[in-house]
DRENDO-1510 file (C-alpha; in Angstrom, 1 decimal, always signed):
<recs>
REC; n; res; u; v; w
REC; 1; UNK; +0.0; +0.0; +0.0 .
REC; 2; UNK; +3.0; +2.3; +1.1 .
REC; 3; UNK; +4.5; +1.6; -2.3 .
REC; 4; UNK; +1.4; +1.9; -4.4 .
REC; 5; UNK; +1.3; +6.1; -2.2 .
REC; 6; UNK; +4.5; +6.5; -3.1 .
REC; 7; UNK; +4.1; +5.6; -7.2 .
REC; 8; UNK; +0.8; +7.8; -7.2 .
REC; 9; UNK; +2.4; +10.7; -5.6 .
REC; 10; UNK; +5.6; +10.3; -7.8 .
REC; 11; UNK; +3.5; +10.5; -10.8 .
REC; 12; UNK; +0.9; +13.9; -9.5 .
REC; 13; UNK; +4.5; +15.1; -8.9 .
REC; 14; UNK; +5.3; +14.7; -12.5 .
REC; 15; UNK; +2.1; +15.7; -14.1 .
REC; 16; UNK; +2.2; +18.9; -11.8 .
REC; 17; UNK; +6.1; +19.4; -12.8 .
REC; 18; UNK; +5.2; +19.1; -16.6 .
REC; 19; UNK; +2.1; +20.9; -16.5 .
REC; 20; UNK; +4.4; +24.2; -15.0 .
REC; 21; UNK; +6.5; +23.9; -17.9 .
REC; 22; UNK; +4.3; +23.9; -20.4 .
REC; 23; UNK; +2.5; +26.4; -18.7 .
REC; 24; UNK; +5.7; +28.6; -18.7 .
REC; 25; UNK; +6.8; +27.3; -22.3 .
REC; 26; UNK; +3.3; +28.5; -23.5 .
REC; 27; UNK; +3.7; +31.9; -22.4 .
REC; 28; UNK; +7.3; +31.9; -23.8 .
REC; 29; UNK; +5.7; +31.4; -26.7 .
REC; 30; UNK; +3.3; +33.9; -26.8 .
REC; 31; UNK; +5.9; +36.7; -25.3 .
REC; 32; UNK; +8.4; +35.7; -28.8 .
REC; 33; UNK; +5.5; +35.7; -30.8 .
REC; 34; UNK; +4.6; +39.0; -30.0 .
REC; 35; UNK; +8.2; +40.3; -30.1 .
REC; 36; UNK; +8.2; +39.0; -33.7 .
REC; 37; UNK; +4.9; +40.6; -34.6 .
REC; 38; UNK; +5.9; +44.5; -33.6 .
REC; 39; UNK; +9.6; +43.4; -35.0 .
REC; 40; UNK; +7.8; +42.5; -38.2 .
REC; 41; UNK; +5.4; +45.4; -38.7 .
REC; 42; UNK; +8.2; +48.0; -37.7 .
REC; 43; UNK; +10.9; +46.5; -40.2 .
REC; 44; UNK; +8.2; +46.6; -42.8 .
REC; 45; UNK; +7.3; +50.3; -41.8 .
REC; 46; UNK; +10.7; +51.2; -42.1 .
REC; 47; UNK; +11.3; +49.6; -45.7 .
REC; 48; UNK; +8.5; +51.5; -46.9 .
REC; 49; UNK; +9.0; +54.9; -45.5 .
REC; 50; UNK; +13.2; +54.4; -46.7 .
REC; 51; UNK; +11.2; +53.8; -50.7 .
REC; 52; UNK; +9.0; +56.5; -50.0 .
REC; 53; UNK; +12.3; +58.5; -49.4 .
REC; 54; UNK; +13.5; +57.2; -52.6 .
REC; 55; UNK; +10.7; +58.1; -54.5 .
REC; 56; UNK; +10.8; +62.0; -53.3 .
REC; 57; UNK; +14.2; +62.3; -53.7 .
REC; 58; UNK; +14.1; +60.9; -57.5 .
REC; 59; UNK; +10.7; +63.5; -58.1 .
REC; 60; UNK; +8.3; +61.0; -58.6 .
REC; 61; UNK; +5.9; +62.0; -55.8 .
REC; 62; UNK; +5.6; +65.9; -54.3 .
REC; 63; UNK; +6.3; +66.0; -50.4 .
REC; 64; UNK; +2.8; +66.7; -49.6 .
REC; 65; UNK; +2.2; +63.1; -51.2 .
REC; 66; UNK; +5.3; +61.3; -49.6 .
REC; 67; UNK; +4.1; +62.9; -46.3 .
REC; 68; UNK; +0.1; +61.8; -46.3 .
REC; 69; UNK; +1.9; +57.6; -47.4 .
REC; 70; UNK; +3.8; +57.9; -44.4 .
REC; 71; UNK; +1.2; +58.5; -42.0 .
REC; 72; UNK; -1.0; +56.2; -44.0 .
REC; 73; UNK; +1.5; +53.1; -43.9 .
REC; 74; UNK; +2.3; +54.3; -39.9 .
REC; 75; UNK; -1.1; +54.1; -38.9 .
REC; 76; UNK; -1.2; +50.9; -41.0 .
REC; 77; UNK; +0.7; +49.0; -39.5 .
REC; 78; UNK; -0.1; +50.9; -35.6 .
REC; 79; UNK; -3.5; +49.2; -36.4 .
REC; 80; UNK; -1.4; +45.8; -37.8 .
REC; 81; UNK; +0.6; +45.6; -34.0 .
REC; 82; UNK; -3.0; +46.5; -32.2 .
REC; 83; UNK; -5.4; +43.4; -33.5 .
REC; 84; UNK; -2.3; +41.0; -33.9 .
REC; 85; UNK; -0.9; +41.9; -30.0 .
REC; 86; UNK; -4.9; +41.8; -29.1 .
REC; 87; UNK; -4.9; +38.1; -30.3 .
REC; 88; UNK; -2.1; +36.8; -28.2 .
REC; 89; UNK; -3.2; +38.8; -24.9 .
REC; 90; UNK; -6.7; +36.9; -25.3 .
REC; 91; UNK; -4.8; +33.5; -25.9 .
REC; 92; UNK; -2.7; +34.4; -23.1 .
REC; 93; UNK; -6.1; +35.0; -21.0 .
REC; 94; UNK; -7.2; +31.6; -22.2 .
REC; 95; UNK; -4.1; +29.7; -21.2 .
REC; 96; UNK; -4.4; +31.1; -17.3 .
REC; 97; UNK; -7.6; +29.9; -17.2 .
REC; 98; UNK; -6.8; +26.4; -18.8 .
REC; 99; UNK; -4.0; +26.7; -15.9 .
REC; 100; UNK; -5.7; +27.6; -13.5 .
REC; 101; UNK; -8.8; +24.4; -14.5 .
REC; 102; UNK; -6.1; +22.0; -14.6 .
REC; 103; UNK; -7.1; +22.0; -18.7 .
REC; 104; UNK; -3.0; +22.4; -19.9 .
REC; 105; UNK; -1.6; +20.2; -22.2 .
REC; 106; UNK; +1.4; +18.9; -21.1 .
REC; 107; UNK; +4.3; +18.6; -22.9 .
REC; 108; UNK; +7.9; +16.8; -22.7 .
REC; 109; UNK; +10.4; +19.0; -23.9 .
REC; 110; UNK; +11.1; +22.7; -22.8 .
REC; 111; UNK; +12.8; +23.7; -25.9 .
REC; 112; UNK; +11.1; +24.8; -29.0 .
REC; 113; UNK; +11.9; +26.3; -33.0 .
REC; 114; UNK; +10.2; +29.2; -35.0 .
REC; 115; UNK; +7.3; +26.3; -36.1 .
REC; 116; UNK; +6.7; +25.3; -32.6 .
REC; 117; UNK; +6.5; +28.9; -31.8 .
REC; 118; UNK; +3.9; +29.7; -33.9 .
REC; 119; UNK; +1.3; +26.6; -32.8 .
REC; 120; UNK; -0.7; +27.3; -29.8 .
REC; 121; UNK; -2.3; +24.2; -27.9 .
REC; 122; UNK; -5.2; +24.6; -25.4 .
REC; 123; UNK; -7.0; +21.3; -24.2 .
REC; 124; UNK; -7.1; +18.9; -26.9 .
REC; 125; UNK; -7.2; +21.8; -29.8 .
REC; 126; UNK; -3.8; +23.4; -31.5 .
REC; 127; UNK; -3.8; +27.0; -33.0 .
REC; 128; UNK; -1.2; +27.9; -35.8 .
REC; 129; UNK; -0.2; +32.0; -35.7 .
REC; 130; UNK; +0.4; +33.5; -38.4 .
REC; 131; UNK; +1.0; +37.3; -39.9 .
REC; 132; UNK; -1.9; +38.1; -42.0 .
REC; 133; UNK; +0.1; +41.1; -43.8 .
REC; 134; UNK; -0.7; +40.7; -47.0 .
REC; 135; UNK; +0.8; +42.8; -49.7 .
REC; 136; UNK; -2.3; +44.5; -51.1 .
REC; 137; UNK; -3.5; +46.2; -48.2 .
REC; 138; UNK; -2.1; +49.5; -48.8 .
REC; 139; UNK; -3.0; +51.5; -51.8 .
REC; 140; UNK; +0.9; +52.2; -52.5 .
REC; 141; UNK; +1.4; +48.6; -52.5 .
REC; 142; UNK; -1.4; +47.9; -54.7 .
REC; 143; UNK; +0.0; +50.8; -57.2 .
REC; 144; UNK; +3.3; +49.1; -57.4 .
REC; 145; UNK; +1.5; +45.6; -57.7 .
REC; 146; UNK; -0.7; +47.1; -61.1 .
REC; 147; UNK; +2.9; +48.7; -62.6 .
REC; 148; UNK; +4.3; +45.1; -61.9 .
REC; 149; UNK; +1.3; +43.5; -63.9 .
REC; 150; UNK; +1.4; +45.7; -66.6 .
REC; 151; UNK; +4.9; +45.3; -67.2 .
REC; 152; UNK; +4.6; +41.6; -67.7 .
REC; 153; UNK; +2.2; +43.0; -70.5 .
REC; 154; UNK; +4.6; +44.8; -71.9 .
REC; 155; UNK; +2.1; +48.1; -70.8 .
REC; 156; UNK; +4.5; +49.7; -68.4 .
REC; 157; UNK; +3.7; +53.7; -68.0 .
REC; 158; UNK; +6.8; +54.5; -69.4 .
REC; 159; UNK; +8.1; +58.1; -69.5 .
REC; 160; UNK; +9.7; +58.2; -72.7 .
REC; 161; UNK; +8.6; +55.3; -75.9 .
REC; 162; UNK; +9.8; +55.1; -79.1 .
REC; 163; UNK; +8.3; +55.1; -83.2 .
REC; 164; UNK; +9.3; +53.9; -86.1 .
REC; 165; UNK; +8.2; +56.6; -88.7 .
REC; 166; UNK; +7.3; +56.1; -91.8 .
REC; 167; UNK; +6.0; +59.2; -94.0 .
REC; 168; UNK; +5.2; +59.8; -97.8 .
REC; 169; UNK; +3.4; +62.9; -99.8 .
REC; 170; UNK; +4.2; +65.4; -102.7 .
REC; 171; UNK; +6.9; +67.7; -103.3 .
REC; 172; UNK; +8.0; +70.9; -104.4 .
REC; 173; UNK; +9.2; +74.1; -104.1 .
REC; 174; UNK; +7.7; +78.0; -102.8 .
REC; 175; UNK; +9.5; +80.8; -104.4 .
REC; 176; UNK; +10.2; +83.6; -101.6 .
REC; 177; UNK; +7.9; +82.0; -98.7 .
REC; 178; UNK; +5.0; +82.5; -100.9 .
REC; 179; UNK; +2.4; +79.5; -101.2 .
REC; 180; UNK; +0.7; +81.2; -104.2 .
REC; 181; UNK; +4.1; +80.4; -106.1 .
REC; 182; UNK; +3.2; +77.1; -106.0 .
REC; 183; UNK; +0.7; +77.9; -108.9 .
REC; 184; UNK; +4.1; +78.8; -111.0 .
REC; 185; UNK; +6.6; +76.1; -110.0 .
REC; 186; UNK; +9.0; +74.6; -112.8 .
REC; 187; UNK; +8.2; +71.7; -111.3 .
REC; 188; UNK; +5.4; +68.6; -111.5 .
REC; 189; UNK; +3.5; +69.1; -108.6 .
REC; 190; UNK; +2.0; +65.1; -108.3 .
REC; 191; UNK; +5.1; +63.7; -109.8 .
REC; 192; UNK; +7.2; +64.8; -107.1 .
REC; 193; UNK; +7.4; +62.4; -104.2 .
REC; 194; UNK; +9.1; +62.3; -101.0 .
REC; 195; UNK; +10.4; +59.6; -98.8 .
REC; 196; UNK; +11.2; +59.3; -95.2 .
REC; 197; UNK; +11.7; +56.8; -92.7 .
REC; 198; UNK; +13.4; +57.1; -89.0 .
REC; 199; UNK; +12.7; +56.3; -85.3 .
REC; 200; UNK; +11.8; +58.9; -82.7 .
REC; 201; UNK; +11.3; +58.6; -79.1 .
REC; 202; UNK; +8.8; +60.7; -77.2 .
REC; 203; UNK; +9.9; +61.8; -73.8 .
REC; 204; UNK; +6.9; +63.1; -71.3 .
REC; 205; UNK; +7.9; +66.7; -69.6 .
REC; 206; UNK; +6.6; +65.3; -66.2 .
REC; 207; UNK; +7.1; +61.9; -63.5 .
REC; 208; UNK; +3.3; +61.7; -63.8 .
REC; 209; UNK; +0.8; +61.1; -67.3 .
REC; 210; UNK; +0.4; +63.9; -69.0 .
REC; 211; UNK; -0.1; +65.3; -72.7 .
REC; 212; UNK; +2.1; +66.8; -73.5 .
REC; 213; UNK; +5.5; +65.5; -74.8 .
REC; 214; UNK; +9.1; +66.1; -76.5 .
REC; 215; UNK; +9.8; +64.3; -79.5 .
REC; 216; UNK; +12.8; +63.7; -81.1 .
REC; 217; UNK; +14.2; +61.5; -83.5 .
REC; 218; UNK; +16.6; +60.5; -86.3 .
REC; 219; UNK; +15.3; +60.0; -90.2 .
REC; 220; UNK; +16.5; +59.4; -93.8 .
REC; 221; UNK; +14.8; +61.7; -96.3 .
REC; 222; UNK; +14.3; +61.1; -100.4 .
REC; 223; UNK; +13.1; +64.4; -101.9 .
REC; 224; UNK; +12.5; +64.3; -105.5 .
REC; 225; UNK; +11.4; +67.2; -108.1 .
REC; 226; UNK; +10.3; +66.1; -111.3 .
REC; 227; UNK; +10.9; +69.3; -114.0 .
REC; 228; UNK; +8.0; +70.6; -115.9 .
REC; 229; UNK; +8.3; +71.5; -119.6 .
REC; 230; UNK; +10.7; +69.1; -120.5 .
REC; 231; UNK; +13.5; +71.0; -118.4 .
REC; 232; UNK; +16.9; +70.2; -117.0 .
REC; 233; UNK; +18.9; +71.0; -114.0 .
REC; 234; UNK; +22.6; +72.4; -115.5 .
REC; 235; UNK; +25.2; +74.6; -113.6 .
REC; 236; UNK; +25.8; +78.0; -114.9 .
REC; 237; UNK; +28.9; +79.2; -113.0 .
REC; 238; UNK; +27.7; +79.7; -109.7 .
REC; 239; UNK; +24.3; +78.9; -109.6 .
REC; 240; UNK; +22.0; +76.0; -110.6 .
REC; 241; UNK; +19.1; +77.0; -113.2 .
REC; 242; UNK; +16.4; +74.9; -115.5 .
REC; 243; UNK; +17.2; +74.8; -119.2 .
REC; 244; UNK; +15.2; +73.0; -122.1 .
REC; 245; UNK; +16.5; +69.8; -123.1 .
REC; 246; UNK; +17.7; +69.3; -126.3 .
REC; 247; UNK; +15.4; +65.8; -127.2 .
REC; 248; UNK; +11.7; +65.1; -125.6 .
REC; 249; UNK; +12.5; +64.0; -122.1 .
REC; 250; UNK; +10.2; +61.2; -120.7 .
REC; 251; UNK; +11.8; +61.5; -117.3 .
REC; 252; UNK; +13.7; +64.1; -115.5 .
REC; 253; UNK; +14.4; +64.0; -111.8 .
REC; 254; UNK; +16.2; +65.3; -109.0 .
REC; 255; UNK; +16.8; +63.5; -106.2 .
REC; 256; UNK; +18.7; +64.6; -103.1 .
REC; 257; UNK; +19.2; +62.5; -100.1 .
REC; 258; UNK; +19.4; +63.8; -96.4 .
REC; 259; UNK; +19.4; +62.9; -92.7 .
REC; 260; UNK; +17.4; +64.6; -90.8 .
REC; 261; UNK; +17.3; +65.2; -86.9 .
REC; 262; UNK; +13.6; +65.9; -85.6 .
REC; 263; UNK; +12.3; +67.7; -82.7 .
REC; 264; UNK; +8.8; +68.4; -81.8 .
REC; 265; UNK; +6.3; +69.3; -78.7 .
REC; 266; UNK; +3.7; +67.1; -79.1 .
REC; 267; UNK; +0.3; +67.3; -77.6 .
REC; 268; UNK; -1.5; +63.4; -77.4 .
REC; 269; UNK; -5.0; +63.7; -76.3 .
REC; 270; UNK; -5.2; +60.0; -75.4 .
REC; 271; UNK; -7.3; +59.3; -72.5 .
REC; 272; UNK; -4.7; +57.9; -70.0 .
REC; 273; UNK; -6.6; +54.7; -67.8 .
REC; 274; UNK; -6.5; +55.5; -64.2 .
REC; 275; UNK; -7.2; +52.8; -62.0 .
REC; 276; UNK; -9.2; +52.6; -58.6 .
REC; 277; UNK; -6.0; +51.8; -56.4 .
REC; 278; UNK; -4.9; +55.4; -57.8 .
REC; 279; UNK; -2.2; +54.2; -60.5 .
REC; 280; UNK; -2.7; +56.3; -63.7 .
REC; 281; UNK; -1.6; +54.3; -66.8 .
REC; 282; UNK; -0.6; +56.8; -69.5 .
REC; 283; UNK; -1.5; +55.5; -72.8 .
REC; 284; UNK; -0.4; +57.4; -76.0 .
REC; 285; UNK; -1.4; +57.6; -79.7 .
REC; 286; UNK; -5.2; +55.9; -79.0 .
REC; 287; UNK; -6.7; +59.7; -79.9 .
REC; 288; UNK; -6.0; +63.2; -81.6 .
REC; 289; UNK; -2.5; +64.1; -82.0 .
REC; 290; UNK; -0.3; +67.8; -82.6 .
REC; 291; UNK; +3.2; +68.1; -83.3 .
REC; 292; UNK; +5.1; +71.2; -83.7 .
REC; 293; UNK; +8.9; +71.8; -84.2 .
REC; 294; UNK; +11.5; +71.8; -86.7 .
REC; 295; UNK; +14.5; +69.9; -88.4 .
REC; 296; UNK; +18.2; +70.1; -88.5 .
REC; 297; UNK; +19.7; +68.1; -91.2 .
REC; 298; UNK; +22.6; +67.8; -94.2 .
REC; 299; UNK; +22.5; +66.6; -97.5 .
REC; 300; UNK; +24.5; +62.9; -97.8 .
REC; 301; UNK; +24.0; +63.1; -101.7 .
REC; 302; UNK; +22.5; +64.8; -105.4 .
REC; 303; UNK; +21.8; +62.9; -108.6 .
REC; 304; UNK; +19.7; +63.7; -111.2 .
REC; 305; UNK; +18.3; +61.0; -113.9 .
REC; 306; UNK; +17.3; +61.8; -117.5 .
REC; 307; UNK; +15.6; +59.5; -119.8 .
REC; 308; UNK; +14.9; +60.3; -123.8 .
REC; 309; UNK; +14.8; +59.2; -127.2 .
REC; 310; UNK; +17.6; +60.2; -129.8 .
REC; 311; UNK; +17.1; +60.8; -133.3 .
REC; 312; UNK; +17.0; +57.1; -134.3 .
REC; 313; UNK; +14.4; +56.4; -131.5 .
REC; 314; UNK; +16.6; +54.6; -129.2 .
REC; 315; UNK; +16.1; +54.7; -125.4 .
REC; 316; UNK; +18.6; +56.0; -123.4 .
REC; 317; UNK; +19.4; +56.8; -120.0 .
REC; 318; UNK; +21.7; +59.4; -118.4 .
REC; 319; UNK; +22.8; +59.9; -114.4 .
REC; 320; UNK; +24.9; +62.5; -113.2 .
REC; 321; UNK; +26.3; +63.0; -109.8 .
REC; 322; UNK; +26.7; +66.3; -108.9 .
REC; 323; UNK; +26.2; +68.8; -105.8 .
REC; 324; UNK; +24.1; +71.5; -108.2 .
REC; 325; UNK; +25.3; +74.3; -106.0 .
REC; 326; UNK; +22.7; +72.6; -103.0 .
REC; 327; UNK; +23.2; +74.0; -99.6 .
REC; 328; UNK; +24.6; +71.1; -97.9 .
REC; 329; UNK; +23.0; +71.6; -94.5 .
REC; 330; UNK; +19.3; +71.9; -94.1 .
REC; 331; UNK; +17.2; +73.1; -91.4 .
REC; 332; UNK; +13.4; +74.5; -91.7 .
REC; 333; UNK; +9.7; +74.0; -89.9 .
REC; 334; UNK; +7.6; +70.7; -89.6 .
REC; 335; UNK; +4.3; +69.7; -88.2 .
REC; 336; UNK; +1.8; +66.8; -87.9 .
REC; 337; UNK; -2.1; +66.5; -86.8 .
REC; 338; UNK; -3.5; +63.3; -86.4 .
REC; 339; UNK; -5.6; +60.7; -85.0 .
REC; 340; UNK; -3.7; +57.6; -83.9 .
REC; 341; UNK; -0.9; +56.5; -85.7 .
REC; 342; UNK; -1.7; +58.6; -88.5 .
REC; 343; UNK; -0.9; +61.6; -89.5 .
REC; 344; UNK; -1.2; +64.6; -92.2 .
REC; 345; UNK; +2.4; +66.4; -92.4 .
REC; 346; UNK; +4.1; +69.1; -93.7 .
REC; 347; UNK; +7.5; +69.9; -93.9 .
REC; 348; UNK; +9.0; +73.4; -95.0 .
REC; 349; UNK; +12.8; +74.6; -95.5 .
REC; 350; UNK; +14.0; +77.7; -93.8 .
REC; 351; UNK; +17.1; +77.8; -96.4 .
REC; 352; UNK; +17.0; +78.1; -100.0 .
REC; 353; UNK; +17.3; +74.8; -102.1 .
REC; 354; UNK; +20.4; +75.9; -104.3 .
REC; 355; UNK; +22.6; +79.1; -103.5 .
REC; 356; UNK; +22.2; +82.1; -104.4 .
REC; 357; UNK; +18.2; +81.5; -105.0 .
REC; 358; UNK; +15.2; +81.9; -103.3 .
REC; 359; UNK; +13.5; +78.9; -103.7 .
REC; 360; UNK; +12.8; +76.3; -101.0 .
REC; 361; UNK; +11.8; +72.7; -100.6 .
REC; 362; UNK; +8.3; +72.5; -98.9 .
REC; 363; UNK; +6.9; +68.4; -98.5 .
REC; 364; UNK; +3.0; +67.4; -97.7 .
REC; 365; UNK; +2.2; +63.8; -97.1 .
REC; 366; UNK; +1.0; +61.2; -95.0 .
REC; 367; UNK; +2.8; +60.1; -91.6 .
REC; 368; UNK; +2.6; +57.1; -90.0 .
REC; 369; UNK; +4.1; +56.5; -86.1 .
REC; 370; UNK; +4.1; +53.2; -85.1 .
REC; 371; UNK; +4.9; +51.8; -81.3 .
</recs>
């Protein structure tokens, strides 16, 4: 009987024993777990103020902004600490009761990991913590989420996107700036075609969408001028003039070849897509468009073809290389209105043609800029 006091008072001595230390072990617990939980939301709070920071340093958002997502992620994340603290101090009131009824599971070992720490056991039932801070909650995070997205897309809200250009039209020439001279020109006004093709890239004047836009580019011009009344070009000394050709030209042409450097303002009236989390996608070339600016540009090359008969009726074909007294470097006024991708354009030179004239290329066409 002695023996059979001692055994059952050995064991209430271990369960008693045990049930301290889980008892203790238990509130460890709960004590790390709410060290990790304000660790966790002040770390995260302090990642996103340093990229708010960033972000007002590089211009991206005005201080008045950076200051209202500060106080907006701090009382965040106050709010985070509150309910998540709130949960443990309630488990904490459950466990002394569960103590205090004798309810405590017991447990063998006093040491435990990050896994064990976030399990909870009560009676017969085991709770699993875990930080609920998902990464949509704020509307910053939810802005940066959408520019993530769309850049998978390939729809990123970039500030500055690039053409290809690609335009086409008539050419010809204005004697003196005046358009009425066009009613006189020496030259066949639907015969003469232009060429040009390039990339441009179009740069927005502010961090945020707007409408407004530099453009700027690089292209290859072909200007041709096709001479009325079967006319040649010939140099005279010092200057270039048109002369009747001896034999009934079926073709004569000027060409002249030039690169061309681009700038405009241009003014996209595209609705930009601005969605509910606040993140304003700026899309481009979806409505009217205005371009206004000017060229720089130089000559890379003249030639001029001819094309007759002779006397005995056979075909023949000449090609001369030759400057014809051209200004080599080029520079004049250009515009471009639009809806879309395409464009009507014109194109006028600010210097004469050839020297010592007063004639100067002007080019209306077609323009096409395509992302």
């Amino acid at each position: 009987m002695k023996k059979t006091l001692l055994l059952l008072a050995f064991f209430v001595t271990i369960a008693v024993t045990s049930q301290e230390k889980t008892f203790e072990k238990e509130v460890r617990k709960i004590s790390k777990r709410i060290e990790l939980i304000t660790k966790t939301q002040k770390d995260s709070l302090k990642m996103k103020v340093k990229e708010i920071d960033r972000k007002l340093a590089n211009g991206e958002v005005t201080k008045t902004t950076a200051d209202t997502l500060k106080k907006e992620i701090a009382a965040y994340h106050a709010k985070k600490i509150e309910t998540q603290v709130g949960e443990q101090e309630r488990l904490l009131q459950i466990l002394v009761q569960d103590k205090t009824n004798g309810k405590i599971a017991s447990s063998k070992e006093d040491q435990f990991d990050d896994d064990d720490v976030n399990t909870f056991t009560i009676g017969s039932k085991t709770f699993k913590f875990k930080d609920n801070d998902e990464y949509y909650d704020t509307q910053t995070e939810k802005r940066e989420a959408r520019k993530r997205k769309l850049k998978k897309k390939g729809k990123t809200s970039r500030s500055t996107t690039s053409q290809f250009i690609f335009a086409m039209g008539v050419n010809n020439v204005l004697t003196d700036h005046k358009l009425a001279s066009l009613n006189d020109s020496e030259y066949k006004f639907w015969q003469s075609h232009f060429y040009e093709l390039g990339f441009s890239w179009k740069t927005r004047f502010t961090k945020e969408a707007s409408q407004l836009y530099f453009k700027y580019g690089l292209s290859f011009l072909w200007n041709n001028l096709r001479a009325d009344n079967n006319q040649y070009h010939v140099k005279n000394g010092d200057m270039t003039e048109l002369q009747v050709f001896s034999e009934n030209l079926s073709e004569s042409r000027l060409r002249h070849v030039q690169m061309n450097f681009p700038v405009h303002l241009e003014w996209d009236f595209s609705k930009n897509k601005k969605y509910k989390d606040g993140f304003v996608y700026d899309r481009t070339n979806r409505s009217v468009r205005l371009g206004v600016g000017g060229f720089v540009g130089f000559k890379l090359g003249t030639r001029q073809y001819l094309e007759y008969k002779d006397a005995q009726g056979t075909e023949l074909e000449q090609l001369q290389y030759d400057n014809f007294h051209m200004n080599t470097v080029n520079y004049g006024l250009s515009a471009y209105l639009g809806y879309r991708s395409t464009s009507l354009y014109v194109k006028y030179d600010l210097n004469p043609l050839f020297k010592d004239t007063e004639i100067r290329n002007i080019s209306m066409g077609i323009r096409f800029d395509l992302d």
